[in-house]
C-alpha positions in Angstrom: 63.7 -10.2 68.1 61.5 -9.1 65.2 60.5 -5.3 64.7 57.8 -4.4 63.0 57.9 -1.9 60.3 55.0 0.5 60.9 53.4 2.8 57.9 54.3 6.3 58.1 50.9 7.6 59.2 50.8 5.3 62.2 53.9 6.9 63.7 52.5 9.9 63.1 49.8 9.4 64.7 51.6 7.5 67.0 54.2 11.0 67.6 50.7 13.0 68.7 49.7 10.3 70.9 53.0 10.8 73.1 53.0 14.3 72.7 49.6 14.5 73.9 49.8 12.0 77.0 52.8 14.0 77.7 51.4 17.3 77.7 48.4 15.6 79.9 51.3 13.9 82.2 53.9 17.0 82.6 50.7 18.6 84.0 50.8 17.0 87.7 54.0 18.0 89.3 53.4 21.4 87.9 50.1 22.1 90.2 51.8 23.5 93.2 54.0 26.3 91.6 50.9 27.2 89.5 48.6 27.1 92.6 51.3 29.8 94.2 51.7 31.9 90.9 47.9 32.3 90.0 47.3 32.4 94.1 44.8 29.2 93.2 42.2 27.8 95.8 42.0 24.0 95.5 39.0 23.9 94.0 40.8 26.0 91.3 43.6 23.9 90.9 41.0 21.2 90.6 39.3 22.7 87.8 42.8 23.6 86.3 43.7 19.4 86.3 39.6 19.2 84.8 40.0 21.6 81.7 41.8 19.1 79.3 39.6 16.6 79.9 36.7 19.1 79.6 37.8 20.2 76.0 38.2 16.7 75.2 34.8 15.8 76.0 33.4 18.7 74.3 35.1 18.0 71.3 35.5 14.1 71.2 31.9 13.9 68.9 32.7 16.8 66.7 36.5 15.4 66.0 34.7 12.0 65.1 32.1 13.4 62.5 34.7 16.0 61.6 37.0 12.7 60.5 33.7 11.0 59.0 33.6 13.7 56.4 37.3 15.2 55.8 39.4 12.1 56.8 40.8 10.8 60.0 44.2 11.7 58.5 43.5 15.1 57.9 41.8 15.7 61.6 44.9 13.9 62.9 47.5 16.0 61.6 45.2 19.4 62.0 45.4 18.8 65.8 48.8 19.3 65.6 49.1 23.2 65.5 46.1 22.9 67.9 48.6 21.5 70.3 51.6 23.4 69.5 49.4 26.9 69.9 47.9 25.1 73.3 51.2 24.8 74.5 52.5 28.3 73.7 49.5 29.8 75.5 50.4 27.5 78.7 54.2 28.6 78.5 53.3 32.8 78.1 50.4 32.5 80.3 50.6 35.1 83.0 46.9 35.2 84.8 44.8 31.3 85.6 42.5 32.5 82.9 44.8 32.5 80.3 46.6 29.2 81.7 43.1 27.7 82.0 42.3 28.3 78.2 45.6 26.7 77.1 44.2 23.7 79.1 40.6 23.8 77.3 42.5 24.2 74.0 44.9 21.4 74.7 41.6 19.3 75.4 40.6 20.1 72.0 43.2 18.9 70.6 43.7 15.5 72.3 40.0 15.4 71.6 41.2 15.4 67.5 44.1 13.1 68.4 42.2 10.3 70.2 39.5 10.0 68.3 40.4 11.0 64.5 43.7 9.2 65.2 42.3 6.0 66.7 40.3 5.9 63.6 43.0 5.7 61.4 45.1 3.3 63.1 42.0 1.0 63.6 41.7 1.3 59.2 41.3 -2.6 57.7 44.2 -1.9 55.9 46.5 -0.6 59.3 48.9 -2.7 61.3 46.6 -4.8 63.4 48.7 -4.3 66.7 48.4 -0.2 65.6 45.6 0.8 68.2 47.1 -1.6 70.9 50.3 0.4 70.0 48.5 4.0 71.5 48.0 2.7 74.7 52.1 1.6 75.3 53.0 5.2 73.6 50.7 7.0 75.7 51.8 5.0 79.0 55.6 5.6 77.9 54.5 9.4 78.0 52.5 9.2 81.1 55.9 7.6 82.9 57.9 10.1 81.6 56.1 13.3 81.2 56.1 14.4 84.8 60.4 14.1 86.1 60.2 15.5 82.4 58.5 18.8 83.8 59.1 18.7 87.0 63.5 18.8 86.4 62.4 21.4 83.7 60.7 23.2 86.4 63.3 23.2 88.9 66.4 24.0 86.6 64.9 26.7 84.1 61.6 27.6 85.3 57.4 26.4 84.1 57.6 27.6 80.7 60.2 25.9 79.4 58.3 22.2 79.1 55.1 23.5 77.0 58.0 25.2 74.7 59.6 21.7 74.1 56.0 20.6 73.5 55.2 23.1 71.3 58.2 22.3 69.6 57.7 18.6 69.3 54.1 19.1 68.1 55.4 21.2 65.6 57.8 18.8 64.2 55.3 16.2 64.5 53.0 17.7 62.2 55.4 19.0 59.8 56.8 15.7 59.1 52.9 14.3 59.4 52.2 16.4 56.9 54.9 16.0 54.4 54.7 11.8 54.5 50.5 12.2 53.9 51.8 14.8 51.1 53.9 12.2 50.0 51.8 9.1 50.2 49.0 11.2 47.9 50.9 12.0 45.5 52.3 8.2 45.1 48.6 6.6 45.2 47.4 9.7 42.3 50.8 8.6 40.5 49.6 4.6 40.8 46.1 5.6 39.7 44.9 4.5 36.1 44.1 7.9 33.9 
């Protein structure tokens, strides 16, 4: 079997893909313990699934002209806190309103990741099987995100899985950060004076 050895960007951006598909997946087996601790309707909890998607579609046009002018690298890793603060706001939520605006601000964020990220891996100079590459990660996440939560759930209680993702995202974007540190300071190193 041959591996392929992918840049360091691509697995960060790779990294936020999971995270976010797994924030998006961990979602579903949650509903019915939200729906009983925010006393939702189902029309509520409806809108509650909606919200990420909502944010996402807001902000998928913005992320893209926003990536146009500062870099798809930059929006990329800046989407990162976006999804770690997301996440906190899910796991201390007490009210739907609260909970709800996590959601909208997780949107954002995966509106950042799936378009300024995309971008990058779809680069002339990227691994060509990069952008395939998002759709196994994401799927991987989808699989795994909601037995993820929903043992979580059961053993320690809702919070606890948007503080691992939190977490993650965190790390994520630290180590994002430090390899596009590092890969700037080698090219301005390689450049001619």
């Amino acid at each position: 079997m041959r591996f392929i050895r992918l840049p360091l960007p691509v697995l960060a951006v790779f990294g936020l893909v999971f995270l976010a598909a797994l924030g998006q997946a961990m979602l579903y087996p949650l509903v019915p313990a939200l729906a009983r601790e925010f006393e939702l309707s189902p029309a509520q909890a409806g809108v509650l699934l909606s919200a990420a998607t909502f944010g996402t579609l807001v902000a998928a046009v913005p992320a893209g002209l926003l990536a146009e002018r500062i870099g798809a690298l930059r929006v990329s890793i800046g989407a990162g806190p976006l999804l770690a603060v997301a996440a906190v706001v899910q796991a201390l939520a007490t009210s739907f309103p609260v909970f709800l605006g996590g959601q909208l601000l997780f949107g954002l964020a995966c509106a950042a990741i799936w378009t300024a990220g995309v971008t990058l891996l779809a680069n002339p100079t990227a691994t060509r099987s990069a952008v395939g590459g998002t759709v196994t990660v994401g799927g991987i996440a989808h699989l795994v995100g909601p037995p993820f939560s929903g043992v979580l759930t059961d053993a320690v209680g809702r919070a606890l899985p948007f503080w691992l993702l939190a977490g993650a995202a965190a790390t994520v974007t630290l180590a994002a950060t430090a390899t596009a540190t590092a890969t700037a300071t080698a090219t301005a190193a390689r450049a001619p004076d």
